[in-house]
C-alpha positions in Angstrom: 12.6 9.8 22.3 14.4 8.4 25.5 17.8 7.9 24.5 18.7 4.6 26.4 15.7 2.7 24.4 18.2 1.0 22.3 19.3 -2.3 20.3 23.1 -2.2 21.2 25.3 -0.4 23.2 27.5 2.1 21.8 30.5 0.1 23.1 29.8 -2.8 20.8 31.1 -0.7 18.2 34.5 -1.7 19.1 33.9 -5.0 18.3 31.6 -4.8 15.4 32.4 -1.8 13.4 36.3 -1.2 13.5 37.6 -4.7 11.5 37.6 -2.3 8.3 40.2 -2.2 6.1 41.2 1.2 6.1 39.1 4.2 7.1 36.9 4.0 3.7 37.3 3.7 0.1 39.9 6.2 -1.9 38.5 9.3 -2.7 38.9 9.0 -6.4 39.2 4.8 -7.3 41.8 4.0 -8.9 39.4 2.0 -11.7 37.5 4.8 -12.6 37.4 5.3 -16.2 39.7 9.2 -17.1 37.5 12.0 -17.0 36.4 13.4 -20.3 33.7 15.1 -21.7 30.8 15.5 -18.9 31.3 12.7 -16.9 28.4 11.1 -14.7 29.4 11.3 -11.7 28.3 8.8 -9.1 29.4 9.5 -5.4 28.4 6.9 -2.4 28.1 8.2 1.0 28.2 5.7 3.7 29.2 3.4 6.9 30.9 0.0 7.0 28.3 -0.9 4.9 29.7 1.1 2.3 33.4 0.7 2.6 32.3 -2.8 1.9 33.6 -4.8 5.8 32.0 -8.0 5.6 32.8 -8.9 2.0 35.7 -11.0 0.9 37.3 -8.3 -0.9 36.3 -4.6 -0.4 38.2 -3.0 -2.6 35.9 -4.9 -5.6 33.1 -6.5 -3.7 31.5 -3.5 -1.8 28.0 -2.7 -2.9 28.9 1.1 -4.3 31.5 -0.6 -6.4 29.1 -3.7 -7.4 26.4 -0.9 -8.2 29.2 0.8 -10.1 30.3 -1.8 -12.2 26.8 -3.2 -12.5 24.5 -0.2 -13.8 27.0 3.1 -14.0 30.3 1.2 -15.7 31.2 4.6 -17.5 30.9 6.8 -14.4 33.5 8.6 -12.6 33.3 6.5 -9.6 34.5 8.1 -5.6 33.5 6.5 -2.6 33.6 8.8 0.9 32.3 5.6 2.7 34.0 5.8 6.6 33.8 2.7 8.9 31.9 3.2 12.0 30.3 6.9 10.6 27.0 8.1 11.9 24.6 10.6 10.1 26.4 13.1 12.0 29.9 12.1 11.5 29.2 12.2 7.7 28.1 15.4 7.9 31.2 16.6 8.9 33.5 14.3 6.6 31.7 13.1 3.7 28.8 16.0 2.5 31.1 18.9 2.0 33.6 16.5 -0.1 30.7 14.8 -2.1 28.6 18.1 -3.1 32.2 19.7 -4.3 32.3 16.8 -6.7 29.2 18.2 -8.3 27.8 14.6 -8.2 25.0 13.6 -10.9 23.8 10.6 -8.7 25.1 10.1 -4.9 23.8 7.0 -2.6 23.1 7.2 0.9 23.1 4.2 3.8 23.5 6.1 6.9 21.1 4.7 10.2 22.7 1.6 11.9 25.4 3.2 13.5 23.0 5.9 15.0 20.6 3.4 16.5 24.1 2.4 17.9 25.0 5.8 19.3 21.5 6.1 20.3 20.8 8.8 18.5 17.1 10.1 18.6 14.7 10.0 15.8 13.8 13.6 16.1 17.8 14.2 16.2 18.5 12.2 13.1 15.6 13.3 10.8 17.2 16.7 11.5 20.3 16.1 10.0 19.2 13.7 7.5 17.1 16.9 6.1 20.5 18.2 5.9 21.9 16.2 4.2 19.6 15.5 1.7 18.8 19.2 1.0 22.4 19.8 0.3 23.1 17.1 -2.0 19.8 17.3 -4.0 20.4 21.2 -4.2 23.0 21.1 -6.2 21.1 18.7 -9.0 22.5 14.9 -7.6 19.7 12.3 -7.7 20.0 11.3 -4.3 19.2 7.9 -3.5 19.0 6.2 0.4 18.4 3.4 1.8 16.3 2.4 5.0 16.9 0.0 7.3 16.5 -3.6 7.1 15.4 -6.1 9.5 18.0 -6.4 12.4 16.3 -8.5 14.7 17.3 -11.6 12.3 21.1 -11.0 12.7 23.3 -13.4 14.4 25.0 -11.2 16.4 21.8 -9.6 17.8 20.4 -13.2 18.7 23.6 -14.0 20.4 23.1 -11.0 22.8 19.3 -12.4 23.4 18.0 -15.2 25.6 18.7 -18.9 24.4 21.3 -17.5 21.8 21.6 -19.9 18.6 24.6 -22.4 18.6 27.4 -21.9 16.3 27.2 -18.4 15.9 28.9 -15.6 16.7 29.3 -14.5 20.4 27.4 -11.5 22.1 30.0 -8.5 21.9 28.6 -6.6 24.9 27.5 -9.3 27.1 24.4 -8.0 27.6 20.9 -8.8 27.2 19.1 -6.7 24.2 15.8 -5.6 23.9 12.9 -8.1 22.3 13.0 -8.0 18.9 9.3 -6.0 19.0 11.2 -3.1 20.4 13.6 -3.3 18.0 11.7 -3.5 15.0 9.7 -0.4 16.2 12.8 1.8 16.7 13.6 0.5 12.6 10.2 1.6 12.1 10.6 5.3 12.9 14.1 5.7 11.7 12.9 4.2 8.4 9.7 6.6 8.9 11.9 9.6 9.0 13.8 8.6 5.7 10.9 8.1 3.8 9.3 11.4 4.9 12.7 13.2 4.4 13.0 11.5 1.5 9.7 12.5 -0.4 10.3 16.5 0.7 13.5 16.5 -0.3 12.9 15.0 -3.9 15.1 11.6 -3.1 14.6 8.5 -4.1 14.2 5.3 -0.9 15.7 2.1 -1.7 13.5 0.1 0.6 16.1 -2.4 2.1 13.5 -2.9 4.8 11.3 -4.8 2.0 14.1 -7.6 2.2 12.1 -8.8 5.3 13.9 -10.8 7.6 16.9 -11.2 5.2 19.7 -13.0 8.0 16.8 -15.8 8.2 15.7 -16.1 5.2 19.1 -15.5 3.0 21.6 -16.2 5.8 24.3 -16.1 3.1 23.9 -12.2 2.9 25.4 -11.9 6.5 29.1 -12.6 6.8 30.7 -14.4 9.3 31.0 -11.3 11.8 27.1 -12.0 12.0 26.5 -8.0 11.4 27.6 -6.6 7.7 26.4 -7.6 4.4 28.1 -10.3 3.2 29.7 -10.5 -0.8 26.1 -12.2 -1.5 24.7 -9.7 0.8 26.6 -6.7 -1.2 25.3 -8.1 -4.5 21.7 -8.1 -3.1 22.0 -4.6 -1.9 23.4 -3.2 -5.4 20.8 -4.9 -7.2 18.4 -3.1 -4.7 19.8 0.5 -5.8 20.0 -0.7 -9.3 16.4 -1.1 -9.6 16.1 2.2 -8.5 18.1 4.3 -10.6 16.5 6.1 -13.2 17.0 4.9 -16.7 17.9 8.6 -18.2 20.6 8.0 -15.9 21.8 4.5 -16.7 21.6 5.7 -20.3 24.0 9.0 -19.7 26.2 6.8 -18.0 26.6 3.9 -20.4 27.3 6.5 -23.7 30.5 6.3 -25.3 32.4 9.4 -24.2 
């Protein structure tokens, strides 16, 4: 794929992706329950998304930690989330940590950022394989998310023709592509996580079945007009939630 066919500019990511607090969660959170027994283990891999920008509070009111407290209360509970981290990047920083924490369920919401960076399909399918092959090898039910609809968020339509009022401003002062072409490139990134999904045993949270979620639930944006919201975070965890299988739940929930 032509690598300049793209919904935002990698230089937006100054603007949108660094008001994290902190470089990502702490390795092992402080909450987590002492480790006894054979613990479940539930690792989440992960962007901004996952460090939880965008929410009132992250340190509580990030999706992983929603999810945590939600469906996996008695798991051991680390989040390797890094603000502003493409597929590649987690590669390098997050897989080798999570798979040496012998994980027994580990979430995945890797692809904004490397529309951002303009990474190819082809490129990211690639490393997504590699991702997924490691972390399912060693016994982890893997589960990751596809994209949802980003042609509804306010910061997108700010950077488009006619932008709405009140809103947030366009952060690269540029005009973006039609929201056709940017719903096809979501399309074959999401195409490429269902397909490495299904060879690679994982399970897809389809975040894409939200539809055009900043329209239609404009509370699940925050205020930057880009990351999940705290209503947004809930919505996502309840998304993983109802994929997680119930063996798992179980194992989780005994009394240790």
């Amino acid at each position: 794929m032509r690598r300049g066919a793209w919904w935002l500019p990698r230089a937006g990511l100054v603007v949108i992706l660094t008001s994290c607090v902190g470089s990502g969660g702490t390795p092992l959170d402080p909450g987590a329950p002492p480790v006894t027994g054979d613990p479940v283990v539930y690792v989440a891999i992960g962007a901004s998304e996952t460090v939880g920008v965008g929410t009132d509070d992250p340190l509580s009111q990030a999706w992983p930690k929603v999810l945590w407290h939600s469906a996996l209360p008695e798991a051991v509970f680390y989040d390797l989330g890094r603000s502003g981290s493409t597929l590649a990047e987690a590669l390098t920083e997050q897989a080798g940590a999570a798979e040496a924490l012998r994980p027994s369920v580990v979430t995945v919401w890797l692809n904004v950022n490397d529309r951002v960076a303009r990474v190819p399909v082809a490129t990211y399918r690639r490393e997504l394989a590699t991702l997924l092959d490691g972390l399912t090898a060693g016994g982890a039910t893997v589960l990751v998310a596809t994209t949802p609809r980003i042609d509804g968020l306010p910061v997108y339509r700010a950077c488009r023709p006619d932008p709405p009022l009140g809103g947030p401003g366009c952060p690269v002062g540029a005009i973006l592509p039609p929201p056709t072409q940017v719903r096809a490139l979501v399309d074959a990134y999401n195409m490429a996580i269902r397909d490495e999904a299904a060879r690679a045993g994982a399970i897809v949270v389809d975040l894409q079945a939200f539809g055009n979620a900043p329209v239609e639930h404009p509370d699940w944006v925050a205020a930057d007009g880009f990351h999940p919201s705290t209503a947004g975070a809930r919505a996502v965890a309840k998304a993983f939630a109802a994929q997680l299988p119930v063996a798992l739940t179980t194992a989780a929930a005994a009394p240790r």
